[in-house]
N, C-alpha and C positions, 0 to 999 in steps of 0.2 A: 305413387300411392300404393299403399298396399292392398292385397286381394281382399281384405274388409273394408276395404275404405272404397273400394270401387264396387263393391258390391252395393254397400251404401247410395252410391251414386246412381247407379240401376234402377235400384227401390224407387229412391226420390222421385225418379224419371216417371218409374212407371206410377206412382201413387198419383204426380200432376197429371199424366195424362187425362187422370178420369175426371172432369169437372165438378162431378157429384161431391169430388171430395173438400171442394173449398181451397185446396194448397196451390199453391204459385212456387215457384222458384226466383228470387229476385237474383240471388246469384248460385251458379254454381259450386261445387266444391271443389276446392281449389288448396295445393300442400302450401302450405308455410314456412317447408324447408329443418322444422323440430321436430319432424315425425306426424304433426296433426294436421287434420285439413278443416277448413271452414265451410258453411252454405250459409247464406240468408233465403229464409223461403216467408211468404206469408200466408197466413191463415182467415180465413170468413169464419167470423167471428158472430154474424148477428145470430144463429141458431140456435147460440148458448143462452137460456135463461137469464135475464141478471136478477138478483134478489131484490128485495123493498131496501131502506137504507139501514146501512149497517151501526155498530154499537163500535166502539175503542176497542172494546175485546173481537168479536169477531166483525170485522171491516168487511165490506161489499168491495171487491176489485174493480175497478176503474178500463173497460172493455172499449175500444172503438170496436168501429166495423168488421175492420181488419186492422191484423197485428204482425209485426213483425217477430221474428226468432231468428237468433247465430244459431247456429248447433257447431259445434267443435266435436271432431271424431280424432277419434285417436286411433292408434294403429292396430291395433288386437282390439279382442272383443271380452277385452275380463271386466272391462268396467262399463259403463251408458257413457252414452255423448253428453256432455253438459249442452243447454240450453242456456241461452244468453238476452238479453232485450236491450239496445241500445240508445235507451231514454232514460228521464227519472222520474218519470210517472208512479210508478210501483214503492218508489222507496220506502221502508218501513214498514211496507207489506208482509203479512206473515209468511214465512219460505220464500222470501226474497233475501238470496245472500249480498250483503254489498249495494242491495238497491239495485241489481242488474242482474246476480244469478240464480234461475227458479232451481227454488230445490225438488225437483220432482221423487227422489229416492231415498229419503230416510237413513235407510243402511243398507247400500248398495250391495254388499254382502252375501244378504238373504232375499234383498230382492231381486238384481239385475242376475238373469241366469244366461252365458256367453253363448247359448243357441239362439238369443232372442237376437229380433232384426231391429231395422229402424222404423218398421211398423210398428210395432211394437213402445218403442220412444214417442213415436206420433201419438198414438193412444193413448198412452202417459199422458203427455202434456193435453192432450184436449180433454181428460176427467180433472187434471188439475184443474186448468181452468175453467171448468165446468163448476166446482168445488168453491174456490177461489169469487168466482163473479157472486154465488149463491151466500157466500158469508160463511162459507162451514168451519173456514183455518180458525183456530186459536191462538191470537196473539198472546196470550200468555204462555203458552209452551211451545210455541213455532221458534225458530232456528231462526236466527239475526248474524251479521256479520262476523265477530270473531265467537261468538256463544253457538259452540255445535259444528267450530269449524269450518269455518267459509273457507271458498277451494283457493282463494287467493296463494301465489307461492309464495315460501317463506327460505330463507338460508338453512333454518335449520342448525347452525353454529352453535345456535344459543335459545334456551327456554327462558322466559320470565314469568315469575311463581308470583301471582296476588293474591293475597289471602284477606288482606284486610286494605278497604279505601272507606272512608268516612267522608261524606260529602261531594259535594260537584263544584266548586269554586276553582277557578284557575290556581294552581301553583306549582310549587316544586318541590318533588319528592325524589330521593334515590333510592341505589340498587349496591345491594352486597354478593359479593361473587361467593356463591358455594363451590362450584364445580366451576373449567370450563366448559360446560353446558349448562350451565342453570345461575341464574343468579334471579335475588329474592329481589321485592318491590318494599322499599319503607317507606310509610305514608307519613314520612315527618320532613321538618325544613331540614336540607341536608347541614350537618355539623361540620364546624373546620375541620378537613381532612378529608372530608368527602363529598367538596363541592365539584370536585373533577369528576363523581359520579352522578352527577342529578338529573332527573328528569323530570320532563315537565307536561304534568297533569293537566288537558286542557280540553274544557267542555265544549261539546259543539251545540248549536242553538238547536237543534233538530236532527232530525235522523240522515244518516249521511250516507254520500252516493260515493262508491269505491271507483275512479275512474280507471280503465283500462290500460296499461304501461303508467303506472301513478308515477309524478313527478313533485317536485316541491311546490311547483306553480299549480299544479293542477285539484294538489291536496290542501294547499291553502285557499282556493277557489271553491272546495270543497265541502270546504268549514265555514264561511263565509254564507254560501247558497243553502244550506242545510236549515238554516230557519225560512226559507222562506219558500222550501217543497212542502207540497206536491205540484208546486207551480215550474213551468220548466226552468230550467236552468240558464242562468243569464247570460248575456256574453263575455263573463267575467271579466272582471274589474285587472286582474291582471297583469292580459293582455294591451293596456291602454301603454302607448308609448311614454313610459319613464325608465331612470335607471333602473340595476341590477337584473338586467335579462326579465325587466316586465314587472318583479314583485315590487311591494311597496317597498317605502325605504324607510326604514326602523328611526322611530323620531318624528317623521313627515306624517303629515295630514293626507286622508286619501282624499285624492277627487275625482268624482266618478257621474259626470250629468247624465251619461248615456247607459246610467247601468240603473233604472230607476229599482229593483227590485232588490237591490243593497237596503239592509237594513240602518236607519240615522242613528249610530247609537257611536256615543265616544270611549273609547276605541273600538273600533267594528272587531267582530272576530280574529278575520283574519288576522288580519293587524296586529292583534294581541298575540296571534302563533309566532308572526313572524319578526315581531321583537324580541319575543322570549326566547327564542331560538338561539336569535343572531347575540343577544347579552349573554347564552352558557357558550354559544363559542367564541367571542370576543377576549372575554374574563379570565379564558383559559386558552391559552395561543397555541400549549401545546396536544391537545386533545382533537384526538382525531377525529370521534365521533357525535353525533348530539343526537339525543332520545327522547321519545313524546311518546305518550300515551293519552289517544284522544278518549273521551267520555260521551259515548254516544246515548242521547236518550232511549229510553225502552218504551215502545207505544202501549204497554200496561205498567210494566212492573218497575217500581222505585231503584231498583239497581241500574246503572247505565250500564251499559254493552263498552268493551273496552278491546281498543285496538290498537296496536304498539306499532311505530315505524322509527326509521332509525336513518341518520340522512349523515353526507361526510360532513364534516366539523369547517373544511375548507370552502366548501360547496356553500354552507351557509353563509360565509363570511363576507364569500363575492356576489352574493346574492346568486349565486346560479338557477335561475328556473326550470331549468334541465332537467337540473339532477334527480337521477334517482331514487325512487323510495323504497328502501330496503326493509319489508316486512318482517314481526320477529316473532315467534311464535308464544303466544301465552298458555298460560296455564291454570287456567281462572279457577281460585278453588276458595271464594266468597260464599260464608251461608246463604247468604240472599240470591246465591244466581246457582248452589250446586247443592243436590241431594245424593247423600250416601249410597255409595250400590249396594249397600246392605239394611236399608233404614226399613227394609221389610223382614228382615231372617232374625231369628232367635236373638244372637248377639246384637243386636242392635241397644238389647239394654242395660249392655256392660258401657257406652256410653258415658261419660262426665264421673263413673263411680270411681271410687276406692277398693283395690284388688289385692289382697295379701295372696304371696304362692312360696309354698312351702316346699322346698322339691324341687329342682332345675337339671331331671336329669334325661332319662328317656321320655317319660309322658309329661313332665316339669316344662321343656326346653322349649316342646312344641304348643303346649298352652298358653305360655308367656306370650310368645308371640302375636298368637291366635289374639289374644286379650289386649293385646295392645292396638293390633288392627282395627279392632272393634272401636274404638275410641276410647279409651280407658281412660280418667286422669289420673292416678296413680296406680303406679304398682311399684309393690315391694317383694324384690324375692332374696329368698334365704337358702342359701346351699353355698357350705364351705366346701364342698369335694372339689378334687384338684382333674382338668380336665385331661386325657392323655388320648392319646391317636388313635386306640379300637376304640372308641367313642364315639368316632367321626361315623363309624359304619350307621349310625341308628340318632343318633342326639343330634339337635340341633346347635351344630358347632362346626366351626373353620379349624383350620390346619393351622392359621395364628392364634388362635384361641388353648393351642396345648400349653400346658403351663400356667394356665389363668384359674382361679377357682369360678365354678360354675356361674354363682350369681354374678362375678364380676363383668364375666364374660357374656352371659346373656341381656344382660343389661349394655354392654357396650353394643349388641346386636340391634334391639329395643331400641336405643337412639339414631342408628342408620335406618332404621325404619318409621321415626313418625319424631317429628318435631315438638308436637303439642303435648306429648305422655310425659309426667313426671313419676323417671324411675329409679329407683334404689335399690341397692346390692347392699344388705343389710346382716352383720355379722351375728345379729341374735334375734329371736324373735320378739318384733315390738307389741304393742298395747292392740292384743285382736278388737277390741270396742272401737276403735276407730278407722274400721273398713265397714265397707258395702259385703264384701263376698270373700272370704276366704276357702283358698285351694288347698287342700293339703296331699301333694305326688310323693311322696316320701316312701310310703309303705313299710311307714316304724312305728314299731310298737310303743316306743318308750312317746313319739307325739301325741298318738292314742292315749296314752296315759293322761298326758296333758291336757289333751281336752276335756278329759272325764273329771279332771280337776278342778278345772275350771268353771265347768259345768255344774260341777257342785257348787260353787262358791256364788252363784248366783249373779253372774255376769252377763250383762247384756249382749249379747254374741251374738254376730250377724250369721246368714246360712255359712255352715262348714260344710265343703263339699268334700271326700277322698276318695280319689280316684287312682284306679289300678290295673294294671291288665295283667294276664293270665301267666304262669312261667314257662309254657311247653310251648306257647305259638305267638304270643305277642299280637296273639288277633281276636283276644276277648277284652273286653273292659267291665268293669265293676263302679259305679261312681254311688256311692252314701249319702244319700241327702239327711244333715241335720236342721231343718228349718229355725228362725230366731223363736223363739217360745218354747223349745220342744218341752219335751217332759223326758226325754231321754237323750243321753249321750252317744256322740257318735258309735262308740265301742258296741253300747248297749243294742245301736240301732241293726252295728253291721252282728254281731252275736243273733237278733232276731231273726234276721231277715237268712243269717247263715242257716241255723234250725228250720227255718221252713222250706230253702231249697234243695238240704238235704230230704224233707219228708218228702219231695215230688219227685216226682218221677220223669215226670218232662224237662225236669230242668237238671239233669244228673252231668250233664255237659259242664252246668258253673260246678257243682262242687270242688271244683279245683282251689275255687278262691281262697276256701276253708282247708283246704288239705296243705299238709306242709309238701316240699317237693320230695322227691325221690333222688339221692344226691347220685346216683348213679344218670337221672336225666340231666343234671345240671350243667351248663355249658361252664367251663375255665378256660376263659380268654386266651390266659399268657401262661405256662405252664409255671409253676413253681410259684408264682405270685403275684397271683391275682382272686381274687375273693369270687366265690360260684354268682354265676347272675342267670337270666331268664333267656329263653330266645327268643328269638324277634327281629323286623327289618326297619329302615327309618319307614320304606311304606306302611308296613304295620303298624308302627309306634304312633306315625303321623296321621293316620286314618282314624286308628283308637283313640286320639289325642282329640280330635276335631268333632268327631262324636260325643264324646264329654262334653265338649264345651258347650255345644249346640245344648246339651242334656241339663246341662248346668243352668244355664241363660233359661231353660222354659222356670226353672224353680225360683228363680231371682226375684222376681214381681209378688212373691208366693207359692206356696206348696205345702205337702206332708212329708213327714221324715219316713223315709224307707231308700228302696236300694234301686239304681236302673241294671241290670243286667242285657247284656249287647253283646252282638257277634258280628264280626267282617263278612260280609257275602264268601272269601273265600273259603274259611275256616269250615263250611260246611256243617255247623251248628244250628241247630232249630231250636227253641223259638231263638230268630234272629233278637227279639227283645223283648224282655218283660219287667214291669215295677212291679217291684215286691213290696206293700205297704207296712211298714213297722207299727202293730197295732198298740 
């Protein structure tokens, strides 16, 4: 053991000594031989309050007298000990991962700090279940099985992405290999040619209990007992002397007198797993593996909880009960079970719209992106310029992208990044009426023009926003709001707003915006022939960039037309930011 793990052992020692404290040792801590050691200790339990009875959403915990706990330590002290319970009493309980492991630490991260002891752990677990017996947890946002990452091990080889499942009915859906790392979930009946990939979708009657060293016997026992917890778990049906190492025999009727807590139903669960199995690997001789994703109930919310296992193809064939079950890791990214980490921040209401971006080049490259993160459903960008290697210093672009025109390229980025965005690299500027938000990064004149045209001609034109940063530091930005209705055109708006920051005095910092450059500051890339451009770093341009957009997203829902003026913390400009309202 290691010198935290027998320090561990000390603690324990000395906590049971004190009677006052309720704890027992049933067993010592003892190495496992992987690095981790075990204890089971028990706890006096009746001190804890139990609450009045509880509601589906927050449940009253189910408390004997005294309660048992694994605790698993591991060898260093960067993470807590898991805490474990060796029944299925709890199953389905809120921060019970698997029906066995309490989740006492949210994000271990920020909470467990590697000074603390296993008193510390102790104290944990007795406000949990202090919590816990009282009815405090919320089953609608407590952490279940594979939702939140149960600590269950996984290979790792392989991600599986679900984004979409309709319904809980047993059947059989496959998987398309993106990567080898990742391959997608299709909720359809697999098509000839891709029945060697199918898997198969199958509900469990109730919340289900993860058993320890999972097996195919033990997980088809699993599925089977799961309608009929919180009652203990049966002797499972199994185990009863028949062929294939215990499981049923796919076709046969189960009989089970002595398992009364088996539900009468034709075909009982398991049953149903364990033909469906044995028919995708029968059907395909040469397929090594076979895949299930079980659908476990959620004790509130309409989505089931979804847990992938993955068993050898042979194993199933010979019925092996053995064998083992090899977990795969998901990646649940269902509306109904996953909220955006940004459904609070400004872009959140670039969401489902229509995005025209005019400009894909410094502050162009890195918007696009940004806007596509956000959920966009289209965007269309337009930039014929041709991309070449000092680019790479400041724009968003690869070293395979030299040679590509801008929009072709940033659009080929755009779809390594999000699936859902429909986007186009578009050779001319299409019908601005049919977008949500037009960007315009260009910083030309002759587009200016265009809008002012347009704007004359009495077109229905969503916000124009043009944004720009400054030519000496690349650590100012400029963005123009022309709201839908204005009364003035973009030109008009940035001409106002230009006259009034020249009249202030606190703001003599932007005049740059208005001012043409001084070609003696003017950076020339490539000597001989290359065209003068601004300075700037991708930090800059990408700071500047993200700021707009944030800037952008508040005017989206509505606003007045005028100008945001901003400055980068380092630029050392004050005021850091002011709206200038175009009157």
């Amino acid at each position: 053991m290691s010198p935290y793990q027998q320090q561990v052992r000390r603690d324990l020692a000395d906590v049971a000594s004190d009677p006052a404290t309720g704890l027992r040792i049933i067993r010592r801590l003892d190495a496992d031989g992987v690095g981790l050691v075990t204890t089971i200790i028990a706890l006096d339990t009746t001190s804890i309050p139990r609450g009045a009875r509880g509601t589906r959403r927050f449940p009253v915990l189910p408390l004997a007298d005294e309660e048992r706990f694994t605790l698993v330590v591991g060898d260093d002290t960067d993470r807590p000990p898991h805490v474990l319970v060796d029944h299925a009493r709890w199953v389905g309980f809120p921060h019970v991962m698997g029906g066995r492991d309490l989740c006492l630490y949210l994000d271990p991260s920020r909470e467990w700090d590697s000074r603390m002891t296993i008193r510390n752990v102790l104290a944990r677990l007795w406000d949990w279940l202090t919590d816990a017996a009282a009815g405090r947890f919320d089953a609608a946002t407590s952490l279940y099985h594979a939702v939140g990452g149960y600590s269950r091990a996984t290979s790792g080889e392989q991600t599986l992405v679900v984004r979409t499942l309709d319904g809980t009915q047993p059947r059989l859906a496959y998987v398309q290999e993106r990567t080898p790392r990742r391959v997608d979930l299709v909720d359809e009946h697999p098509p000839i040619g891709e029945r060697d990939r199918s898997v198969l979708l199958m509900p469990t009657p109730g919340p289900f209990y993860i058993p320890s060293g999972s097996t195919y016997r033990s997980i088809a026992d699993s599925i089977e007992t799961s309608g009929t917890l919180p009652r203990a778990l049966h002797p499972s049906f199994v185990k009863a002397p028949r062929p294939c190492m215990g499981l049923p025999v796919p076709g046969e009727p189960i009989r089970s007198d002595r398992t009364p807590s088996v539900k009468h139903e034709s075909p009982i669960a398991a049953l149903r797993f364990v033909e469906a199995l044995s028919r995708m690997a029968m059907k395909h001789p040469d397929r090594e593996t076979v895949t299930a994703v079980l659908l476990v109930p959620h004790p509130v919310n309409e989505a089931p909880s979804l847990l992938a296992l993955r068993l050898r193809a042979q194993d199933v064939r010979d019925g092996n009960g053995e064998a083992p079950v090899e977990w795969i890791r998901i990646s649940d990214e269902r509306p109904a079970v996953t909220t955006r980490r940004d459904h609070r921040r400004p872009t959140h209401v670039l969401q489902g719209k229509r995005v025209l971006l005019l400009g894909c080049g410094g502050i162009g490259s890195w918007m696009g992106e940004y806007i596509a993160r956000a959920g966009a459903h289209t965007l269309v960008l337009v930039d014929p310029a041709i991309i070449d290697g000092g680019l790479l210093t400041r724009q968003n672009y690869t070293e395979d992208d030299i040679g590509r025109d801008k929009a072709s390229a940033l659009a080929r980025r755009i779809r390594q990044i999000s699936d859902t965005i429909d986007v186009v690299a578009a050779e001319s500027m299409p019908d601005p009426q049919q977008f949500d938000l037009i960007v315009d990064a260009t910083v030309s004149r002759s587009v200016g023009g265009a809008w002012t045209a347009l704007h004359g001609h009495g077109l229905d034109l969503p916000l124009i926003a043009r944004v720009s940063t400054d030519a000496h530091s690349g650590s100012l930005g400029l963005v123009t709001m022309c709201p839908p209705g204005s009364t003035m055109a973009p030109e008009e708006i940035d001409e106002h707003v230009g006259n009034e920051v020249k009249a202030k005095r606190d703001l003599q910092a932007y005049r740059v915006f208005w001012e043409d450059m001084d070609p003696a500051e003017a950076l020339i890339p490539t000597l001989g022939c290359s065209v003068p451009t601004y300075h700037g770093s991708a930090a800059d341009l990408a700071a500047v960039s993200s700021t707009a957009t944030n800037l952008v997203c508040r005017h989206l829902g509505g606003g007045v037309a005028g100008s945001h003026l901003f400055a980068l913390p380092h630029s050392g400009v004050s005021p850091s930011h002011q709206f200038v309202q175009a009157a």
